[in-house]
C-alpha positions in Angstrom: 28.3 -31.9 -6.4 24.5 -31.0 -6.6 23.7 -27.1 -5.8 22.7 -27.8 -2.2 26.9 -28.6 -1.5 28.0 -26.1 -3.9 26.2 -23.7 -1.8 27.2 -25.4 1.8 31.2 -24.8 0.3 30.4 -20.8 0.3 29.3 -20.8 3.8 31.6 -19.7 6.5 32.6 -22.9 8.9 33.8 -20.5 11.4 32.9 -16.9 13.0 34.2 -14.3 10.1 34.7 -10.8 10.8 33.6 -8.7 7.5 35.2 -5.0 7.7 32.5 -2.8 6.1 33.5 -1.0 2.7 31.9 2.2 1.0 30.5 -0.9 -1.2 28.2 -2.0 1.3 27.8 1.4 3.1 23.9 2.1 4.0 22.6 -1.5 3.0 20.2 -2.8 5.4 21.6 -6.0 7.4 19.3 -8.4 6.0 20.1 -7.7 2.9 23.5 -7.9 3.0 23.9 -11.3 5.0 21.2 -12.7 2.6 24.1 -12.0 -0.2 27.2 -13.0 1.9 24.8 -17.0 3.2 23.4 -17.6 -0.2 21.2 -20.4 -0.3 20.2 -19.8 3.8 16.4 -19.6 4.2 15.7 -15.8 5.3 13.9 -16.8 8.3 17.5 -18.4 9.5 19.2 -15.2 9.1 16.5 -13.6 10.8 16.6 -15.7 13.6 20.2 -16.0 14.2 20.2 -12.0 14.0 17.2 -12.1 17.0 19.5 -14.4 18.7 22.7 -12.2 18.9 24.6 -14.0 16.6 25.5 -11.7 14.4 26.7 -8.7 15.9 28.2 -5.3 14.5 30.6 -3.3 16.4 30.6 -6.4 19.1 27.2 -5.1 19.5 23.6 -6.2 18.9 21.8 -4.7 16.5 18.6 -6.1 14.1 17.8 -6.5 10.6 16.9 -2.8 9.9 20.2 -1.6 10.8 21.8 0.2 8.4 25.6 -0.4 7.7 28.2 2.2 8.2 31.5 1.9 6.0 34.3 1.2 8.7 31.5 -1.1 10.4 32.7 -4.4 11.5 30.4 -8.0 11.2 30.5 -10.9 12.9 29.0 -13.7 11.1 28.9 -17.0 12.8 29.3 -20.6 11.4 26.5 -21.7 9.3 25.3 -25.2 7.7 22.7 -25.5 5.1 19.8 -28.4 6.4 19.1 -31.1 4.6 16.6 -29.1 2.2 17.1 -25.8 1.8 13.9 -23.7 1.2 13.7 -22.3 -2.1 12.4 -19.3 -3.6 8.7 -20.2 -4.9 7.4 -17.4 -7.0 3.7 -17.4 -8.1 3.1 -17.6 -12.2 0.8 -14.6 -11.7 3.4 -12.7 -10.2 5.9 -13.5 -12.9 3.7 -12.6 -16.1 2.5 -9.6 -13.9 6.5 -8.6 -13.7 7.2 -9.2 -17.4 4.5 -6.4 -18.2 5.0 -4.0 -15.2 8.2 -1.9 -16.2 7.3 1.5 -16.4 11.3 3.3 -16.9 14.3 1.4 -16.6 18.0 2.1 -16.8 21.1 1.8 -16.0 21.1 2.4 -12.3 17.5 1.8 -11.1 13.9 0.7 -12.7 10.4 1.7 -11.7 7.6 -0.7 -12.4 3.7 -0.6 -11.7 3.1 -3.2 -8.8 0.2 -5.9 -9.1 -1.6 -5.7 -6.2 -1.3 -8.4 -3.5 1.8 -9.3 -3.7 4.1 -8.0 -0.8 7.5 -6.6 -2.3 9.8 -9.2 -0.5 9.3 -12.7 1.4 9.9 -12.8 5.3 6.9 -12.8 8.0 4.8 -15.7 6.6 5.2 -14.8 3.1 7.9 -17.2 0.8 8.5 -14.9 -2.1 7.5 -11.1 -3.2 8.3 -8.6 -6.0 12.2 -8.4 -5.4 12.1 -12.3 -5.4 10.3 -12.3 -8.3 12.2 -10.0 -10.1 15.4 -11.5 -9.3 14.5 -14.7 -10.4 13.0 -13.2 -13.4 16.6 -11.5 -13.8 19.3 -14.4 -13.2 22.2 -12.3 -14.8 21.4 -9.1 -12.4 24.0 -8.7 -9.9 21.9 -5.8 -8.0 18.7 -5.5 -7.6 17.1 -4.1 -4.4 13.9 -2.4 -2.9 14.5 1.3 -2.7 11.4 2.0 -1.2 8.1 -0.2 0.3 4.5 -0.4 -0.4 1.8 -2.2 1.3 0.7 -5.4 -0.3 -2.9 -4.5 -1.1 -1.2 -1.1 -2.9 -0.5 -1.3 -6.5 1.4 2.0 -8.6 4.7 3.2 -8.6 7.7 0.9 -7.2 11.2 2.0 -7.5 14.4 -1.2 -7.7 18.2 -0.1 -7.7 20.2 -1.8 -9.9 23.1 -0.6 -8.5 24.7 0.2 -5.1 25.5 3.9 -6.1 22.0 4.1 -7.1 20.0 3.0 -4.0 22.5 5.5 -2.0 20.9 8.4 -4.3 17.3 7.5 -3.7 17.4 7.3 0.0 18.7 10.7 -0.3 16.2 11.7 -2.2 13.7 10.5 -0.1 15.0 11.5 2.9 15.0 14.6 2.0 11.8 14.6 0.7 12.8 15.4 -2.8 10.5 13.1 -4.5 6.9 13.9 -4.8 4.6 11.2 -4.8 0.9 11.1 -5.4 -1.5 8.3 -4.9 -5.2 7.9 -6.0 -7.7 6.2 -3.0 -11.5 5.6 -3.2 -12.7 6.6 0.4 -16.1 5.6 2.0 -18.7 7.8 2.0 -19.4 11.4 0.8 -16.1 13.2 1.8 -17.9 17.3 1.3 -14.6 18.9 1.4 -12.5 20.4 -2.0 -8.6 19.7 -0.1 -7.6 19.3 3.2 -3.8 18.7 4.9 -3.9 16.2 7.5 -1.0 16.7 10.1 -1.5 14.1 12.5 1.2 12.3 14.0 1.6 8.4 13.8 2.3 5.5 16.0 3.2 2.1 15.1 1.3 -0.5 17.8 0.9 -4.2 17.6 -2.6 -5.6 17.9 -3.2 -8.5 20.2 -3.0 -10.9 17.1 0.5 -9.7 16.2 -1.0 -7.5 13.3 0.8 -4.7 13.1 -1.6 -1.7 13.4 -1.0 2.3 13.5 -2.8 4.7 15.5 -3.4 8.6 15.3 -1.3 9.4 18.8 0.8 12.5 20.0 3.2 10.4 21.2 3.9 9.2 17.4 5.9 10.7 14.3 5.1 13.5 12.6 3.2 12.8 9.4 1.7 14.7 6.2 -0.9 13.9 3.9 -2.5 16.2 1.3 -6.0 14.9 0.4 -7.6 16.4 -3.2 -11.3 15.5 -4.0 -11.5 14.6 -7.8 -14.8 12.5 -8.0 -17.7 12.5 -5.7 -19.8 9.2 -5.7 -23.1 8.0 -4.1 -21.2 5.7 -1.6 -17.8 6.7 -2.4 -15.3 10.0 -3.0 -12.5 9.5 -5.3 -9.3 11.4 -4.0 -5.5 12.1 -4.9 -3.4 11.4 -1.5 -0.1 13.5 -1.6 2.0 12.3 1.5 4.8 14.5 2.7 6.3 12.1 5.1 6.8 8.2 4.6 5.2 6.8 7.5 4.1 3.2 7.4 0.1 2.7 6.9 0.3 6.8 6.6 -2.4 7.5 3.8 -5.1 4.5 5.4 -4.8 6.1 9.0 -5.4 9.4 7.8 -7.8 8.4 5.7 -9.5 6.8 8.3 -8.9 9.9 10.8 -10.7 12.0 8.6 -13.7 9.7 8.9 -13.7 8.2 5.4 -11.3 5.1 5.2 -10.3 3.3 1.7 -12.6 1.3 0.2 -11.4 -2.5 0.5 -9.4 -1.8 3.4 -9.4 -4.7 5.5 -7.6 -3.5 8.8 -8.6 0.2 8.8 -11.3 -0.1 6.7 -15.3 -0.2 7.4 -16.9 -3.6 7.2 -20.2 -2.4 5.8 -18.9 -0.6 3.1 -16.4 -3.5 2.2 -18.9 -5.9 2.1 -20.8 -3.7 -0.1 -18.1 -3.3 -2.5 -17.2 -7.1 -2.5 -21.2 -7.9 -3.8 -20.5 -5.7 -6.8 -17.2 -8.0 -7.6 -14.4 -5.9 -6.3 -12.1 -7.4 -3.9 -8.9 -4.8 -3.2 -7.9 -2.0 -1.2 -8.3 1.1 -3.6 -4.8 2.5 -2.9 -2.7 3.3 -5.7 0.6 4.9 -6.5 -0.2 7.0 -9.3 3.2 9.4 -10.0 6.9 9.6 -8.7 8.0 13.0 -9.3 12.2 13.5 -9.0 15.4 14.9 -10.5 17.5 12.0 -11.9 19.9 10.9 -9.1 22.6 10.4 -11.5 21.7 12.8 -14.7 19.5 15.5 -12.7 16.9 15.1 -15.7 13.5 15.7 -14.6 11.6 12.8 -14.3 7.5 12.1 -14.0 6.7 8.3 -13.6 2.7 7.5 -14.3 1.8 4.3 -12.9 -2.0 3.5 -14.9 -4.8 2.2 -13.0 -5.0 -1.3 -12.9 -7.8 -2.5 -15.3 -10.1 -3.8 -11.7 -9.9 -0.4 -10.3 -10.7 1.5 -14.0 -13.9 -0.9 -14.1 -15.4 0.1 -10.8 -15.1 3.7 -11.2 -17.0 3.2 -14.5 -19.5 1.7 -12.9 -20.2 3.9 -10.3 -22.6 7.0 -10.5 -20.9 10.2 -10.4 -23.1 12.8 -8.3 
């Protein structure tokens, strides 16, 4: 039996109802049906989620949601294809994983994430960091994305290792017990010493299907605490401190306050991209520097220091300090 049948023999050949324990309790969806149909391509779960096909509660619901203990699934019957897509992770990506872990332990492990890489597969996109890291990982039974960051971001990336563990963290960032710092290089001269953006953010799809954020008063509220530590001749170095998590939060603000991040391709300004790409640099200059916490499990103080990646470290030697 090759792995293709051993995997089609796992796979429910009816509609299964899964009753919800306190195992499974505030696990996304998608994750949890891509554990219970292993070997089914992602973009089949997704679809057969859009489609209605598995429900919770007799209702629909999509991949976001976030199981309750006591919540009841319905999975429906599902065949392998001939060829099952598998999991293709870059070699980049790998060696970039074997030398990224900044802390690791028992329950969780935090590692400095290579740039342009998006943290899981889905949307276009066969493989990420999870994927890598599991594959890297054969023996782990648990390893999932606590939090996100933007595929042009590098820094600071926190995994779970185990269930009791990824319950802790979204605590902690829900309650907004984690401080978290990033370091940006903005266009342009930005004259002022700090400044708190509040400005409130909505998510909006662009014509393309990009998804794209907008300043609005009809959006979420959203924090961001912006320190000046280097002025430039084209540029302003800056830590970013969100308070809130929104999604794009630290490139809209940044490009609220009139100076967006350098190498930013959908908020950014072409001119000074363009200008940054002839001197050899082709990123967004968005990095997660520190994750400040209590230990969810010890209550030890921890300070996680994710260092520049060696790309960013060069430009801001070469650039004139004013």
């Amino acid at each position: 039996m090759n792995q293709n049948q051993e995997q089609s023999a796992l796979l429910p050949t009816k509609v299964v109802q899964v009753a919800i324990t306190e195992e499974n309790h505030d696990q996304r969806l998608d994750n949890f049906l891509i554990t219970r149909l292993k070997g089914v391509p992602k973009s089949r779960i997704y679809r057969i989620v859009r489609k209605g096909e598995v429900r919770v509660n007799k209702g629909r619901v999509d991949v976001n949601y976030r199981l309750v203990t006591g919540d009841i699934v319905r999975i429906p019957p599902v065949r392998l294809a001939e060829r099952s897509e598998e999991v293709f992770v870059p070699t980049n990506l790998k060696e970039a994983l074997e030398e990224s872990v900044l802390f690791e332990d028992d329950g969780f492990l935090i590692i400095n994430k290579p740039a342009g890489f998006a943290v899981h597969g889905g949307s276009g996109v066969s493989s990420g960091i999870i994927e890598g890291l599991r594959l890297l990982r054969p023996n782990a039974h648990f390893l999932e994305l606590v939090h996100r960051l933007d595929k042009d971001t590098s820094g600071c990336l926190v995994i779970a290792k185990k269930r009791s563990a990824l319950r802790a963290f979204h605590a902690i960032f829900r309650d907004n017990q984690i401080q978290k710092t990033y370091i940006a290089l903005l266009s342009g001269q930005w004259k002022k010493q700090k400044l708190v953006v509040n400005a409130p953010l909505l998510k909006n799809i662009a014509k393309g299907g990009e998804r794209m954020v907008m300043v609005s008063s009809a959006g979420k509220e959203a924090l961001t605490t912006f320190t000046r530590l280097t002025c430039f001749e084209q540029a302003t170095l800056v830590e970013a401190a969100p308070k809130t998590g929104r999604t794009h939060q630290i490139r809209v603000h940044a490009l609220h306050l009139g100076h967006p991040i350098i190498g930013d391709e959908r908020y950014g300004r072409d001119d000074m991209n363009m200008l940054f790409k002839q001197k050899g640099y082709k990123r967004m200059f968005l990095h997660a520097k520190t994750l400040s916490f209590s230990h969810p499990l010890t209550g030890v103080a921890m300070n996680i220091n994710a260092p520049l990646p060696p790309q960013l470290e060069m430009l801001l030697q070469n650039e004139r300090p004013l």
